[in-house]
Each structure stands twice: as C-alpha cells, then as structure tokens.
C-alpha positions, 0 to 999 in steps of 0.5 A: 308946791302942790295947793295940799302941800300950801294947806299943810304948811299953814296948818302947821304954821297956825299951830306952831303959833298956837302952841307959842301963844300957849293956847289949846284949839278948843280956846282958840276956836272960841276965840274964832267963833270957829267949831273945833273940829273945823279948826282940828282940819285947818290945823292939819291941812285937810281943808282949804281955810278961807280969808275969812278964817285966816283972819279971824284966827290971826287976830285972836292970835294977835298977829298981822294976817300976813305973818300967819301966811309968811310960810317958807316953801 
C-alpha cells in the first residue's frame, strides 16, 4: 500500500462514519475547529491528516481514534 492509498482509505473511512452519524463536512468541521476545505481534502485523500486532526475528528464523531484508523488494506 502506497502512503496516498493509506490517505484515500482514511479519507474514505471518515466520511463513511460521517454520513452514519448523518452530519454534512461543514457541521463537523465545526465541531474540529478544522476549516472545510481542510476537511474536504482529508476526506478525499489529498493530504496527509495529522494525529492531531484525526483525533479531533474522532471525538466529535464520538469514537475511539483507533476505530477512525481500523481500515481494511
């Protein structure tokens, strides 16, 4: 797996659990204190998220960090 492949299939996973927690980017953002656009990249796999955002992002989902990081490769 190729680290852009590893970005995508987080990406993925975050909005995967977005959409179950029926939440649009723009309300989570908010709730990361993360811009949109930032968010819209993670989502997509254009950027590499930091620990930071990755946790941030799984506690206004309301998970455990290593759920948001359980990823099938």
């Amino acid at each position: 797996m190729t680290e852009t492949q590893l970005y995508i299939l987080i990406g993925e996973r975050i909005k995967k659990l977005r959409h179950e927690k029926g939440m649009t980017q723009q309300t989570l953002a908010y709730e990361c204190d993360i811009e949109k656009p930032n968010l819209s990249r993670i989502e997509k796999g254009k950027t590499n998220p930091t620990i930071k955002s990755l946790w941030k992002i799984s506690c206004a989902l309301n998970i455990k960090l290593k759920d948001l990081l359980d990823i099938e490769y």
